[in-house]
NUKOLTOR-170281 format. One record per residue (C-alpha): residue number from 1; x, y, z; residue in one letter; chain. Coordinates in steps of 0.25 Angstrom, whole numbers, plus 5000, padded with zeros to 4 digits. Layout:
<n NUM	px X	py Y	pz Z	res a	chain A>
...
***
This chain:
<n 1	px 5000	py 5000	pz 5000	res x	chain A>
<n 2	px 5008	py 5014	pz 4995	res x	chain A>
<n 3	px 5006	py 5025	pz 5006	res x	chain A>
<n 4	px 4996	py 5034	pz 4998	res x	chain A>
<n 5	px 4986	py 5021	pz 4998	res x	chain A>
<n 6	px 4986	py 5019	pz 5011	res x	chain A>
<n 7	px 4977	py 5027	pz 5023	res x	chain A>
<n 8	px 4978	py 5028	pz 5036	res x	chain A>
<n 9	px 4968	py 5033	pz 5047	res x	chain A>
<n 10	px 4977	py 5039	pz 5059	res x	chain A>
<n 11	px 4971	py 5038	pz 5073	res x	chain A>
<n 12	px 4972	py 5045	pz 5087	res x	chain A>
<n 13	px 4965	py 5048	pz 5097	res x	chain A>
<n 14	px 4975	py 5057	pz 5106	res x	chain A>
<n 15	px 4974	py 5064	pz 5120	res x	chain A>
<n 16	px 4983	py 5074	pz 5118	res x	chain A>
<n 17	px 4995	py 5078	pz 5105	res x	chain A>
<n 18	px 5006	py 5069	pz 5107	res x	chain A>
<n 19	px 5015	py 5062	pz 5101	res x	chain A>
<n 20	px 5005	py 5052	pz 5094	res x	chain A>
<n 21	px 4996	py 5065	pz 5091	res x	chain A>
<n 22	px 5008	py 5070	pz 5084	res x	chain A>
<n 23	px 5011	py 5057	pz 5077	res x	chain A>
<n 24	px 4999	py 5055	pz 5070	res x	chain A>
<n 25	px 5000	py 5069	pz 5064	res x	chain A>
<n 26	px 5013	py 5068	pz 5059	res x	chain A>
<n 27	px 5011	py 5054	pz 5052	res x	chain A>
<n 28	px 4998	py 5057	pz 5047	res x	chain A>
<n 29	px 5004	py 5071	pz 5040	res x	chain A>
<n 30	px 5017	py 5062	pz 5036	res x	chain A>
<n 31	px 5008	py 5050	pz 5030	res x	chain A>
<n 32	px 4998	py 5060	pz 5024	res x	chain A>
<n 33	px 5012	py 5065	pz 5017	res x	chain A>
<n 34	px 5015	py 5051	pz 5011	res x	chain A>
<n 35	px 5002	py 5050	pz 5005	res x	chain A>
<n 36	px 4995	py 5040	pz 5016	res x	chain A>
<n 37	px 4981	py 5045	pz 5018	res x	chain A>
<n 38	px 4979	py 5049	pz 5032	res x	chain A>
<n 39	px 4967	py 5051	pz 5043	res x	chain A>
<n 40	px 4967	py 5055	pz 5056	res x	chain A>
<n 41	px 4957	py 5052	pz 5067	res x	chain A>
<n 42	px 4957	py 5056	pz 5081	res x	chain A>
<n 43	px 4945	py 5059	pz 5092	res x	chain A>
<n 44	px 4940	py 5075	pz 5094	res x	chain A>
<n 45	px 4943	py 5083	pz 5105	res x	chain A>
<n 46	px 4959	py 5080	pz 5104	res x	chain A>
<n 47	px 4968	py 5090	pz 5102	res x	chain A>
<n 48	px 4977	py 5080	pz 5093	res x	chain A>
<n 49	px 4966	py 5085	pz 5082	res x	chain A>
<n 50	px 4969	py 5100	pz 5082	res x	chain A>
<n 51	px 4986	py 5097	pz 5081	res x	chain A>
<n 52	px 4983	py 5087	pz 5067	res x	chain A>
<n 53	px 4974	py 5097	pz 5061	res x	chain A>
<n 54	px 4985	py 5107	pz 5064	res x	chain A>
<n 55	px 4995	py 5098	pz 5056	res x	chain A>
<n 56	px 4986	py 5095	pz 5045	res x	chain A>
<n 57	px 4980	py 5081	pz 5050	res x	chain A>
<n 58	px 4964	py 5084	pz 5052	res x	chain A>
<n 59	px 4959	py 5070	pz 5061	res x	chain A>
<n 60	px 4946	py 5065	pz 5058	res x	chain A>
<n 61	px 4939	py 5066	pz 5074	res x	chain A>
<n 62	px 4927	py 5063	pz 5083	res x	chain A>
<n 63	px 4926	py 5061	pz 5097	res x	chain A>
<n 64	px 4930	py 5048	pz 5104	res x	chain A>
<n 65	px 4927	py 5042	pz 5116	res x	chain A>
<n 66	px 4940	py 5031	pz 5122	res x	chain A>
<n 67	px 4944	py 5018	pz 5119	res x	chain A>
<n 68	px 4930	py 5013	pz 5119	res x	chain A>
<n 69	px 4923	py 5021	pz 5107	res x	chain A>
<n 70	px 4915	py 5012	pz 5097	res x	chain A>
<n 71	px 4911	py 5027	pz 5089	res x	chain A>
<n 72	px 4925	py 5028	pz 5086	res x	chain A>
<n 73	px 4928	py 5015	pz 5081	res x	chain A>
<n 74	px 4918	py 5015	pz 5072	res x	chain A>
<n 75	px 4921	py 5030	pz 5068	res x	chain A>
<n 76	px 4937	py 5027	pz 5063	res x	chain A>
<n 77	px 4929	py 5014	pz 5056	res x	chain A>
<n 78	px 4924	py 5024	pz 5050	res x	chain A>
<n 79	px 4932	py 5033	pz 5047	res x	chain A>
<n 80	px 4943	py 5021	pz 5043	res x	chain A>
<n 81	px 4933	py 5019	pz 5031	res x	chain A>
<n 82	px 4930	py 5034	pz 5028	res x	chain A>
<n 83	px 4946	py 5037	pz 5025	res x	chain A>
<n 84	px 4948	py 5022	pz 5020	res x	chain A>
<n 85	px 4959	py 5020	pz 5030	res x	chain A>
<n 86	px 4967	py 5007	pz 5027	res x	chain A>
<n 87	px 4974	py 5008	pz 5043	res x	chain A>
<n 88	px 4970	py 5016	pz 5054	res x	chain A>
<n 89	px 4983	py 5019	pz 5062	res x	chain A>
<n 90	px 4981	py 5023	pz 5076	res x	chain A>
<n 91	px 4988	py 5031	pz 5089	res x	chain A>
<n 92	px 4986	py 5029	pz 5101	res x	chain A>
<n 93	px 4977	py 5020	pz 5111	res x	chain A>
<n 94	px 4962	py 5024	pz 5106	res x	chain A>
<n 95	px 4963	py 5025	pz 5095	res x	chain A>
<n 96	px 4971	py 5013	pz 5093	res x	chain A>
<n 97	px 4960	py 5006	pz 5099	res x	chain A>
<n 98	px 4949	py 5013	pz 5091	res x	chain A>
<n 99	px 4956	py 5012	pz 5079	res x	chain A>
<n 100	px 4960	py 4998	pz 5078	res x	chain A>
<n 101	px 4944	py 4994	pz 5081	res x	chain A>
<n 102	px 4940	py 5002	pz 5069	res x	chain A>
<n 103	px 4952	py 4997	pz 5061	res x	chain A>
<n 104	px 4946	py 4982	pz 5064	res x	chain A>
<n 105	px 4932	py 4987	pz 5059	res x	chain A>
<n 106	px 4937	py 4995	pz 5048	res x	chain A>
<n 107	px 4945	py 4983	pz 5044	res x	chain A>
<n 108	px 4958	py 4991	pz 5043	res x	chain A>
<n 109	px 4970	py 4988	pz 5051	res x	chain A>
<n 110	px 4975	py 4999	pz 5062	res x	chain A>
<n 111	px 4989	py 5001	pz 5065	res x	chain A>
<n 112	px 4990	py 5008	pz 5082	res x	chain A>
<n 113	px 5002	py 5018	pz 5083	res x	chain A>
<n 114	px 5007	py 5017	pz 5098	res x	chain A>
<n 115	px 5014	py 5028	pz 5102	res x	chain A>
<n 116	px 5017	py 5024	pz 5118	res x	chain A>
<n 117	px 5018	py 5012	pz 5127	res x	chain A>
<n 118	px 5003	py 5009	pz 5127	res x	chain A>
<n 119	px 4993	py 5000	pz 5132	res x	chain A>
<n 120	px 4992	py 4990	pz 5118	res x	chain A>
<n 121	px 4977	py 4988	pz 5123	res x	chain A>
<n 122	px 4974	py 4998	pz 5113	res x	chain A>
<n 123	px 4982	py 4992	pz 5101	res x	chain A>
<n 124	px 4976	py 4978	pz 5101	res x	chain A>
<n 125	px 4966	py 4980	pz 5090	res x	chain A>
<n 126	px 4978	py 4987	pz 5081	res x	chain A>
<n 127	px 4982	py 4979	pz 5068	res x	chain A>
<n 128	px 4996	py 4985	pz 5070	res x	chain A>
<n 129	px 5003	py 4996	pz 5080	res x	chain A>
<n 130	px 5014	py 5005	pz 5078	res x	chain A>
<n 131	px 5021	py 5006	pz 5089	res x	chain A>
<n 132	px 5030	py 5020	pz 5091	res x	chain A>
<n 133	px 5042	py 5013	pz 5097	res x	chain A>
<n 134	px 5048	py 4998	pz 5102	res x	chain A>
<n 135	px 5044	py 5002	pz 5115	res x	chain A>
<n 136	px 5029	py 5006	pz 5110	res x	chain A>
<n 137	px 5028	py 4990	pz 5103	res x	chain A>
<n 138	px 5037	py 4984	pz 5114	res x	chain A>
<n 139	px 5025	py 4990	pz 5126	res x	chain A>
<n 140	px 5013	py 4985	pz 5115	res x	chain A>
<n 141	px 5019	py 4971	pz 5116	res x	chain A>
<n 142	px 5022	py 4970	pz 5130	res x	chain A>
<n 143	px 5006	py 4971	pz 5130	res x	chain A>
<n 144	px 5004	py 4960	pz 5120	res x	chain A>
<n 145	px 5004	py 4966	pz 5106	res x	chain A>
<n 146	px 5010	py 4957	pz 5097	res x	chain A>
<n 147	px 5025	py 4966	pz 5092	res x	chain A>
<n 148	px 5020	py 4961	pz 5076	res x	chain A>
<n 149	px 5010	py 4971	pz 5078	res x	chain A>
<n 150	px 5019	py 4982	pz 5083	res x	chain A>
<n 151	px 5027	py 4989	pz 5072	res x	chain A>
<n 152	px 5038	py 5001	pz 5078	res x	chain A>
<n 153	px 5038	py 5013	pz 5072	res x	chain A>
<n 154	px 5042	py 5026	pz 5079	res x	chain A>
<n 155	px 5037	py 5039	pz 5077	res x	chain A>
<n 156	px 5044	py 5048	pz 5070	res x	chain A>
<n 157	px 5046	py 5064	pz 5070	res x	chain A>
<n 158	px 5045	py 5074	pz 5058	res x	chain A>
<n 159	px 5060	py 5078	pz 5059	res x	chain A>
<n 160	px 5057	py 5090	pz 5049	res x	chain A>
<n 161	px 5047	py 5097	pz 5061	res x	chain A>
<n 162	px 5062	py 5097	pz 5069	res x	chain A>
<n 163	px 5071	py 5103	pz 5059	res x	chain A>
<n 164	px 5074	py 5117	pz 5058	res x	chain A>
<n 165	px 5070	py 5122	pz 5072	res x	chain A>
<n 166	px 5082	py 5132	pz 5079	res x	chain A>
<n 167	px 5084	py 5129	pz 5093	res x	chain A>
<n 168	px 5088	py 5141	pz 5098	res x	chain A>
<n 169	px 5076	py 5147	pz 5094	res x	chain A>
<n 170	px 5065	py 5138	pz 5099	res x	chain A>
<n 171	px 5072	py 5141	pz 5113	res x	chain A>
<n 172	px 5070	py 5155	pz 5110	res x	chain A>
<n 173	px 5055	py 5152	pz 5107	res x	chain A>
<n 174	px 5052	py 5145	pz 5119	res x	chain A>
<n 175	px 5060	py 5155	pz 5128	res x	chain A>
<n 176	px 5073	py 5145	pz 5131	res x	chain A>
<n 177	px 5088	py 5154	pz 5132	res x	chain A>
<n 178	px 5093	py 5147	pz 5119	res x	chain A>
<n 179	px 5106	py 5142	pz 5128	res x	chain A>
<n 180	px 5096	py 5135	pz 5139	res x	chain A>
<n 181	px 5096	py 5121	pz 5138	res x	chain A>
<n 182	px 5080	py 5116	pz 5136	res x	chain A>
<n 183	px 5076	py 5103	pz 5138	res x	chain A>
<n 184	px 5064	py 5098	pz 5132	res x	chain A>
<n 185	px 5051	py 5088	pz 5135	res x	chain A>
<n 186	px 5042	py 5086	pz 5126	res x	chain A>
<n 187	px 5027	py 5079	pz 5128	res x	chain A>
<n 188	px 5015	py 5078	pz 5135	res x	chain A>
<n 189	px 5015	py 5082	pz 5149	res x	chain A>
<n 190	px 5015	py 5068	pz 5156	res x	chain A>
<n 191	px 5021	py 5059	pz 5165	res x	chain A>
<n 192	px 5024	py 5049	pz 5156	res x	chain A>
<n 193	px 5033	py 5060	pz 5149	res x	chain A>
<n 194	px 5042	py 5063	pz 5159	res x	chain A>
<n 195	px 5040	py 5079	pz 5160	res x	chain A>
<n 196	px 5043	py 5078	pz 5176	res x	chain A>
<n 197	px 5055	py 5071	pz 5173	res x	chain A>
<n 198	px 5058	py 5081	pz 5163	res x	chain A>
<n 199	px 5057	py 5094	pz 5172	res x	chain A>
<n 200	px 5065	py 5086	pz 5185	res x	chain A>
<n 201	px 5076	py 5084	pz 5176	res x	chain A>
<n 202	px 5074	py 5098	pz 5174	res x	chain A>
<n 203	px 5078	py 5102	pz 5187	res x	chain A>
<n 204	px 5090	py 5094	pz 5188	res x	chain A>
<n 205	px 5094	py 5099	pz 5174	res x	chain A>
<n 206	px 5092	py 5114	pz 5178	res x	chain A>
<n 207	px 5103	py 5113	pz 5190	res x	chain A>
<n 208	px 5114	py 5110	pz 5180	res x	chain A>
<n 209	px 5105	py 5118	pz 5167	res x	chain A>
<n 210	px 5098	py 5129	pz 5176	res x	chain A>
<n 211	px 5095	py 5136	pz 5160	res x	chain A>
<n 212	px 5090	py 5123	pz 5157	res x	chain A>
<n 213	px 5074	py 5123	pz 5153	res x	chain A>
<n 214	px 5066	py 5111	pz 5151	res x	chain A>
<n 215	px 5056	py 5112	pz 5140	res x	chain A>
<n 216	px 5042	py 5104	pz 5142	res x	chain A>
<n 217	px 5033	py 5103	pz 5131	res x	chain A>
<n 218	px 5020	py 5095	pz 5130	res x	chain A>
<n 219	px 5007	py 5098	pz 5139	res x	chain A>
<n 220	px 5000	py 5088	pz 5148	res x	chain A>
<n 221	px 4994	py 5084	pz 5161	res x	chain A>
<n 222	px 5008	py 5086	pz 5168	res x	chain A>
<n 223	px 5013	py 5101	pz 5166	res x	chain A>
<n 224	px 5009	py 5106	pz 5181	res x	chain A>
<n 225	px 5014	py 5094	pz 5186	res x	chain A>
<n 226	px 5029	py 5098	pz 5178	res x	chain A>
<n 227	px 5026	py 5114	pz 5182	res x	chain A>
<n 228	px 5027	py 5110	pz 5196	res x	chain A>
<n 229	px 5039	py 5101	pz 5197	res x	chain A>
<n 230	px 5046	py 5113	pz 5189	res x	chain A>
<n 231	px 5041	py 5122	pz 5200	res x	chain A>
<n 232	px 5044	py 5112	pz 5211	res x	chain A>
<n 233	px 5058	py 5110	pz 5204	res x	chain A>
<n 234	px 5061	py 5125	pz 5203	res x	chain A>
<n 235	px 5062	py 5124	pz 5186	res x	chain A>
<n 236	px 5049	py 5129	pz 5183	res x	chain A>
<n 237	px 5059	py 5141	pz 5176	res x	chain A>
<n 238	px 5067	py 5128	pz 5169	res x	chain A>
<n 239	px 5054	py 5120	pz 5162	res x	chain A>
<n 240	px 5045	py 5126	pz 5151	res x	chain A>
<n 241	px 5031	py 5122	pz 5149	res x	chain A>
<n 242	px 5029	py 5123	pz 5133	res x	chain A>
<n 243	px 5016	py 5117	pz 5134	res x	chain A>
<n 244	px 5012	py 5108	pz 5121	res x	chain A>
<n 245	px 5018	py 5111	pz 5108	res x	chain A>
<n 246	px 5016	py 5104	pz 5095	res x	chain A>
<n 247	px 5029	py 5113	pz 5090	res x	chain A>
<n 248	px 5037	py 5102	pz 5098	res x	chain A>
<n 249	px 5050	py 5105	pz 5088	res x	chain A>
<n 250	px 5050	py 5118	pz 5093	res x	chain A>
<n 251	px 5052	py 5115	pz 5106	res x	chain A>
<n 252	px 5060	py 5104	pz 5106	res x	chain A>
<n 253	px 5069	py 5111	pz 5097	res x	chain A>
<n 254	px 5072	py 5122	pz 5109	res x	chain A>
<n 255	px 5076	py 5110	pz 5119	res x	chain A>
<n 256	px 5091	py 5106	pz 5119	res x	chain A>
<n 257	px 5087	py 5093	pz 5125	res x	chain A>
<n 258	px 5074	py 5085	pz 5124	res x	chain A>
<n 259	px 5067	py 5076	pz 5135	res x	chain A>
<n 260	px 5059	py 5064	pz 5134	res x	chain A>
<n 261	px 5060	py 5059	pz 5150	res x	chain A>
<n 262	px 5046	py 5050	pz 5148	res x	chain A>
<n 263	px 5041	py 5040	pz 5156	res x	chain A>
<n 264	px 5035	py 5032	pz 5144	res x	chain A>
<n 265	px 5036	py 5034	pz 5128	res x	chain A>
<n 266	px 5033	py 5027	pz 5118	res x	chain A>
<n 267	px 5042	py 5033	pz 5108	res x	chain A>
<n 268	px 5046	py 5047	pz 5112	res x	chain A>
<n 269	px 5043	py 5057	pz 5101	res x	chain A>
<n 270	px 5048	py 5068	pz 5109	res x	chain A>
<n 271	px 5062	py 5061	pz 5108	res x	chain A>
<n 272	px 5063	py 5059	pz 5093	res x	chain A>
<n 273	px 5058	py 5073	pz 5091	res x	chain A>
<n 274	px 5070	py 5079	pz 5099	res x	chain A>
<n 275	px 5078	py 5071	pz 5089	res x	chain A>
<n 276	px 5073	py 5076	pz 5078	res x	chain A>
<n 277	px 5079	py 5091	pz 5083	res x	chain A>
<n 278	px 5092	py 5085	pz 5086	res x	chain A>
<n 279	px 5088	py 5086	pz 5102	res x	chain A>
<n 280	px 5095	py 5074	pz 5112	res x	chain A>
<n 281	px 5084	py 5068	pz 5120	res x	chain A>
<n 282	px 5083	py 5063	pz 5134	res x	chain A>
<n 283	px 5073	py 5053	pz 5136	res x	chain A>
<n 284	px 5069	py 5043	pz 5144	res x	chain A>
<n 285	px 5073	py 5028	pz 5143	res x	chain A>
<n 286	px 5058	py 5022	pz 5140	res x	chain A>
<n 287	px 5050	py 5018	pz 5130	res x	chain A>
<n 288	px 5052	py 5022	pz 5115	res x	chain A>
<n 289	px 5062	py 5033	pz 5120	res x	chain A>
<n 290	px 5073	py 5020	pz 5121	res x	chain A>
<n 291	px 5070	py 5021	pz 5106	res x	chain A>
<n 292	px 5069	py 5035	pz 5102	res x	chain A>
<n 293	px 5082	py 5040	pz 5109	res x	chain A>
<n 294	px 5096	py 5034	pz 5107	res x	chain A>
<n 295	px 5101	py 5037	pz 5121	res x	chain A>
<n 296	px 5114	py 5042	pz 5119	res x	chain A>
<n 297	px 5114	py 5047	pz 5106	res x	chain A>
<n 298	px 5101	py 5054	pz 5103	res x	chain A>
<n 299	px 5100	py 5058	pz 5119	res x	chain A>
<n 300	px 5098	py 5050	pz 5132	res x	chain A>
<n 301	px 5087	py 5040	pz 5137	res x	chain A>
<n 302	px 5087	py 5040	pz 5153	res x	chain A>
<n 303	px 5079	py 5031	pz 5163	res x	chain A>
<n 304	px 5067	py 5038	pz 5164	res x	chain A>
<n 305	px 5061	py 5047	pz 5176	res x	chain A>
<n 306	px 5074	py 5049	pz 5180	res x	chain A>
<n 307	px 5075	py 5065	pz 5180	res x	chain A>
<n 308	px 5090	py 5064	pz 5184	res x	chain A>
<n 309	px 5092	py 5055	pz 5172	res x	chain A>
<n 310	px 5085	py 5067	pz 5165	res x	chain A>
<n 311	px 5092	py 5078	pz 5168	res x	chain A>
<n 312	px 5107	py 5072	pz 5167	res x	chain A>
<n 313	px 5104	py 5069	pz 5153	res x	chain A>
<n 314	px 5099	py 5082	pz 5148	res x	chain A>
<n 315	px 5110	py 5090	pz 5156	res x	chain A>
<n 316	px 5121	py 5079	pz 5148	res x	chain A>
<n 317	px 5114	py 5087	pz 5135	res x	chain A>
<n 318	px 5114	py 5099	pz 5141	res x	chain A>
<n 319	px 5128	py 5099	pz 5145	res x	chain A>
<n 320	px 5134	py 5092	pz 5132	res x	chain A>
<n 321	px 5128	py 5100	pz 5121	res x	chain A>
<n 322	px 5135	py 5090	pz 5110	res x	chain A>
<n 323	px 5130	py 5079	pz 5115	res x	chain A>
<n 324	px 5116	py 5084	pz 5116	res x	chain A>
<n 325	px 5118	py 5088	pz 5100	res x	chain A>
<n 326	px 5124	py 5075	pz 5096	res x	chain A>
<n 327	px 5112	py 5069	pz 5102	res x	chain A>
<n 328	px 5103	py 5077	pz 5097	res x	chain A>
<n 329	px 5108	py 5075	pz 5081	res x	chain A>
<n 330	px 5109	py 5059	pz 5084	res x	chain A>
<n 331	px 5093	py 5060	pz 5087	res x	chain A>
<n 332	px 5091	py 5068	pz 5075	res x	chain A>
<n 333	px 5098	py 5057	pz 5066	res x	chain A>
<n 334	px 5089	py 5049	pz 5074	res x	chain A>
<n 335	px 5077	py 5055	pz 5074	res x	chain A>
<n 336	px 5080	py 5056	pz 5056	res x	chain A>
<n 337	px 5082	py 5040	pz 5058	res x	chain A>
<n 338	px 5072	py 5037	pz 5066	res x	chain A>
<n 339	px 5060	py 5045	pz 5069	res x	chain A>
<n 340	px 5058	py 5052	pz 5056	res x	chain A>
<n 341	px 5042	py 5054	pz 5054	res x	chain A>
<n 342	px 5042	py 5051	pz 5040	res x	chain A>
<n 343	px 5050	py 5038	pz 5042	res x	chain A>
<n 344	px 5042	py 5034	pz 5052	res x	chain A>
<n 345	px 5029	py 5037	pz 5046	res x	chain A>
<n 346	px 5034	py 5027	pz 5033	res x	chain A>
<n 347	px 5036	py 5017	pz 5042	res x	chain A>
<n 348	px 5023	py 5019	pz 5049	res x	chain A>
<n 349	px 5016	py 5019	pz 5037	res x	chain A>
<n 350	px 5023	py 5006	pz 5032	res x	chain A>
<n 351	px 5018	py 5000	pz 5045	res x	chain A>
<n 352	px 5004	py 5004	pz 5041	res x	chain A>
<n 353	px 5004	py 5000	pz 5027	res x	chain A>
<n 354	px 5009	py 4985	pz 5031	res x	chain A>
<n 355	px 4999	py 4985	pz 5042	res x	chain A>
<n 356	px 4987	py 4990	pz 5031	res x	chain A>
<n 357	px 4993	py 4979	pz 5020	res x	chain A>
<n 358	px 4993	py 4969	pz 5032	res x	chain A>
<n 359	px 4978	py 4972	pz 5035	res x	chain A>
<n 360	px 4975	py 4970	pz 5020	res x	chain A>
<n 361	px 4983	py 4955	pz 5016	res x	chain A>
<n 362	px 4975	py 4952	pz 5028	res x	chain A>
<n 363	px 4963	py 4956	pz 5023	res x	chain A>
***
């Protein structure tokens, strides 16, 4: 089946604009460009629906109701038929659910995109799953998915967003002294992410770096929470707030250094995007992080909620500004390697085409 012949229906049922959220956007732009037709579900109400119109994707939507939600089912039967999808290809737990029941009615096959260490409940229905990292399939089949129905694929970055941006000048637009060193983390405001780790490695980094800031982009549930131990550690001066920001090259192009101290991840997007601007990363030793950093060569992997670990790391880059820049072009030459969205997206669709040809010999 060539690529123009084949069509895909895309979807999501999000909480929030993530790294999933972002995902889907971007393949479904990049496919669209290699001529595969394209559609996009995903419920009302979410705010996921107002960033893709702004980049050119416009969802099909109506209201859903959970896990158990018959109207819905029958709705993306329906709507299979309507844009004579040969696949529907799905993200998150949902719509995974949802989707592969009306995949089975619809009698076309589904392909579930598993972006984090999840509960495989939700994928058992799936013809196929794609999972984000080794991790992502190693967790799906510690839970008794069969590994033949679990292809690896990591996501991928559009390295031409990162190009081109001056650093010095996005300090000056965010307010940073152009010599202060800035660390950044990146990601919704959550435990799981390791923002509290983040801001107590802070305050061991500002004894030896007292110009030092630490940059905290994303928004969530948790901001008080951090505000507090920045007050409680006397730093409130050293870590800035930047709220959400869907600009995220922008800001991460203003930080020396780049933090990814998570508890959990299932692939860890916000590393491969600090390699893609050349930046060396410190991140912690779980999940799909093991995969996406070469600790020492595109920057350090450290036990995880370890603050002291933290800190030393980051003050090695601080202090030794040609290691941190050797690093950071080793990820770069990664990141090109690797995590290139158009490479990724071929072998995506590569995955979904044998999956759809599969579905038909069977027929």
């Amino acid at each position: 089946m060539s690529g123009r012949e084949i069509r895909i229906l895309e979807a999501i049922t999000p909480s929030t604009v993530g790294g999933a959220e972002v995902f889907v956007v971007g393949i479904s732009r990049v496919l669209a460009d290699m001529g595969v037709q394209v559609d996009v579900f995903c419920p009302s109400r979410r705010a996921f629906l107002d960033y893709a119109i702004e980049r050119g994707v416009r969802p099909t939507t109506w209201r859903t109701f959970g896990k158990v939600d018959p109207a819905t089912v029958a709705r993306l039967v329906a709507l299979i038929k309507a844009t004579r999808a040969d696949v529907i290809h799905t993200h998150l737990s949902t719509a995974s659910l949802l989707g592969a029941l009306a995949a089975k009615i619809a009698g076309v096959p589904s392909v579930a995109h598993v972006h984090g260490l999840n509960v495989a409940s939700a994928y058992k229905y799936s013809t196929a799953m794609i999972a984000v990292s080794d991790a992502v399939k190693d967790h799906l089949c510690s839970q008794g998915i069969p590994p033949d129905r679990i292809k690896v694929i990591h996501n991928g970055v559009d390295l031409g967003a990162f190009d081109g941006i001056d650093p010095s000048a996005a300090k000056r637009e965010i307010g940073c002294n152009s010599a202060a060193p800035v660390v950044g983390v990146f990601g919704r405001l959550s435990a799981e992410k390791g923002q509290a780790l983040a801001v107590q490695a802070m305050a061991l980094i500002a004894r030896k770096h007292p110009t030092a800031m630490l940059l905290v982009v994303g928004k969530g549930k948790d901001r008080a929470a951090l505000e507090r131990t920045a007050s409680e550690l006397n730093i409130a001066d050293r870590v800035r707030f930047a709220g959400f920001s869907d600009d995220v090259p922008r800001f991460m192009s203003a930080c020396d250094i780049v933090i990814s101290p998570s508890l959990k991840e299932g692939l860890g997007l916000v590393a491969i995007e600090a390699m893609a601007l050349a930046k060396p990363v410190v991140a912690s030793a779980v999940g799909g992080l093991n995969e996406t950093v070469v600790h020492g060569e595109t920057g350090f992997l450290i036990p995880p909620n370890d603050p002291d670990a933290l800190a030393r790391s980051v003050n090695r880059f601080i202090e030794d500004k040609p290691l941190a820049e050797r690093m950071g072009a080793l990820g770069r030459k990664r990141a090109e390697e690797q995590f290139d969205t158009r490479k990724q997206v071929s072998l995506l669709l590569d995955a979904i085409r044998e999956t759809v040809g599969n579905g038909r010999s069977h027929a």
